[in-house]
C-alpha positions in Angstrom: -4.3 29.1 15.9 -6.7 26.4 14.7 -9.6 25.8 16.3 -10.3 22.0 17.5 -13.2 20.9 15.5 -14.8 17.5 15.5 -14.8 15.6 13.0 -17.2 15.3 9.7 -19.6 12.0 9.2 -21.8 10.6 6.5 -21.4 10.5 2.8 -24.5 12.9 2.0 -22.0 15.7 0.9 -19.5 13.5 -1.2 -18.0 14.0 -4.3 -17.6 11.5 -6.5 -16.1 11.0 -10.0 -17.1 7.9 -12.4 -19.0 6.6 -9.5 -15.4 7.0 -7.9 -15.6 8.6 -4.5 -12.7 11.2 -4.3 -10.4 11.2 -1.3 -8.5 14.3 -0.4 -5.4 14.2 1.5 -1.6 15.9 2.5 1.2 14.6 3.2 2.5 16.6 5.9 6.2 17.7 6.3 8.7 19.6 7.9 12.6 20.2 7.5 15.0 19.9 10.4 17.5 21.9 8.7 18.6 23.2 4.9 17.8 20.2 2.3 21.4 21.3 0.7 23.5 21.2 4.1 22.2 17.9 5.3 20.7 16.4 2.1 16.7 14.8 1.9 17.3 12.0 3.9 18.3 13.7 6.8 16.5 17.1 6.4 13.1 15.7 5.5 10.6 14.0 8.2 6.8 13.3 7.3 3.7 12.9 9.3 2.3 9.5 9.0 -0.5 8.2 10.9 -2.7 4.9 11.9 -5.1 3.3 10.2 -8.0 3.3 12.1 -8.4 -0.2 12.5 -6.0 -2.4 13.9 -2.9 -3.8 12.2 -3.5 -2.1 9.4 -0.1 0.1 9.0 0.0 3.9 8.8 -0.9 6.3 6.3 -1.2 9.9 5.5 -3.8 11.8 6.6 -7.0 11.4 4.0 -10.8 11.5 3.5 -14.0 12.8 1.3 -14.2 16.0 -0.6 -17.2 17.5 0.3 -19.8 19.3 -2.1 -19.0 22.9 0.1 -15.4 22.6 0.0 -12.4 23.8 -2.1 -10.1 20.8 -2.6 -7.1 21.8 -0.6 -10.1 23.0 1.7 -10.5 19.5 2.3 -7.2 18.5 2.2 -6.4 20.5 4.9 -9.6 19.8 7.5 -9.0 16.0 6.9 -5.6 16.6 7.4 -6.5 18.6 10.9 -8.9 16.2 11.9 -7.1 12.7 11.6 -3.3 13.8 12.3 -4.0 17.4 14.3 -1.5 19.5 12.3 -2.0 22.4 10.4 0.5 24.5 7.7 0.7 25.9 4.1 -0.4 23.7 1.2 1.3 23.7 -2.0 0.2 22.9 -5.6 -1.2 18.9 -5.9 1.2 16.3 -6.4 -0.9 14.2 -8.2 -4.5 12.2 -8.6 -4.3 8.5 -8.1 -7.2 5.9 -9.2 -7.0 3.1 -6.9 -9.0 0.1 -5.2 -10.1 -0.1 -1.7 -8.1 -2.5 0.2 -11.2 -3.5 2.6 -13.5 -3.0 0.1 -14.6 -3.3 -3.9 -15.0 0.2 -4.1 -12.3 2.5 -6.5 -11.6 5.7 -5.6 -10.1 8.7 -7.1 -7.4 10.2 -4.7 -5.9 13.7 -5.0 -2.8 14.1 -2.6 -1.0 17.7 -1.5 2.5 18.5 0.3 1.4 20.4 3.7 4.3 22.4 5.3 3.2 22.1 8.7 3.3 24.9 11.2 1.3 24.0 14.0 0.5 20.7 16.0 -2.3 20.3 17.8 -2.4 18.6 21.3 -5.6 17.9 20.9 -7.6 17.0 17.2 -11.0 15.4 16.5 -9.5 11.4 16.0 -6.4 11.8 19.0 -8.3 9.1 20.6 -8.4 6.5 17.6 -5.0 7.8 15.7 -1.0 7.4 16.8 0.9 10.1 14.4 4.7 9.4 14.1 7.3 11.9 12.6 9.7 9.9 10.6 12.3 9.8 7.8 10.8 9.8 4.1 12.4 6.3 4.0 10.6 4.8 7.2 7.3 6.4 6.0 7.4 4.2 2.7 8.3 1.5 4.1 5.2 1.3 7.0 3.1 3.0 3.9 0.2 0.7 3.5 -0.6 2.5 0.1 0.9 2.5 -3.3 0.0 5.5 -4.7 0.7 7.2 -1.1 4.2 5.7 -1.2 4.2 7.3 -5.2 2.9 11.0 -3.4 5.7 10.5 -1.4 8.2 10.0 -4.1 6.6 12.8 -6.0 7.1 15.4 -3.1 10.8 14.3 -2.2 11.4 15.1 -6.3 9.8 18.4 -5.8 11.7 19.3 -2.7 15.0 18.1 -4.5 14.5 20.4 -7.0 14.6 23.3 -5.6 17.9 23.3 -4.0 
């Protein structure tokens, strides 16, 4: 069992890249049945989750990569604190340079499949964050990120492949 935590604040422990600050985050999963029997579409469901502020669509679970911390490490506690669901990492899917939609800051963003095997009824953000279970399809289209939507696509390949 994980342990409710709260969450991390401040910047002091950051990593950054090319004056990039990197952004760690999972996208998590589970299968309601054999990928073969009933195909992606219908075996896959993903975690997505709100934006903090208002109207401003869901997301995956992300956040900093801190000095002390391994990156799936950090993958995992953002990934604990924002959506409240914990499970087995697998390799990255990728690393995404990208501009801040509120902002004129870049970031560098690493992103990680998460089999999840536990939810949490309670988390850090519950009180700030919805989290939906829906199809791969319905996540990319509420997906207010490109190169989340492209994670996405990158992790339904790798499931593909290895029926």
């Amino acid at each position: 069992m994980v342990a409710v935590m709260v969450a991390r604040t401040g910047r002091e422990l950051q990593r950054y890249h090319n004056h990039r600050r990197i952004v760690v985050g999972c996208i998590p999963y589970r299968l309601k049945g054999s990928i073969r029997e009933l195909g992606i579409e219908n075996a896959l469901e993903v975690l997505v989750i709100s934006a903090q502020r208002k109207g401003k669509g869901m997301l995956f679970p992300k956040g900093g990569w801190e000095l002390n911390e391994k990156i799936q490490d950090a993958a995992l506690r953002e990934t604990i604190e924002e959506a409240g669901v914990s499970g087995t990492i697998d390799s990255e899917l990728g690393k995404w340079c990208f501009k801040s939609k509120g902002n004129d800051a870049y970031y560098e963003g690493h992103m990680f499949p998460l089999l999840v095997n536990e939810q949490l009824d309670q988390w850090p953000e519950k009180d700030i964050r919805q989290r939906y279970w829906v199809s791969a399809a319905k996540a990319k289209e509420s997906c207010q990120y490109s190169w989340m939507r492209e994670a996405l696509d990158l992790l339904v390949a790798r499931l593909e492949s290895t029926i």
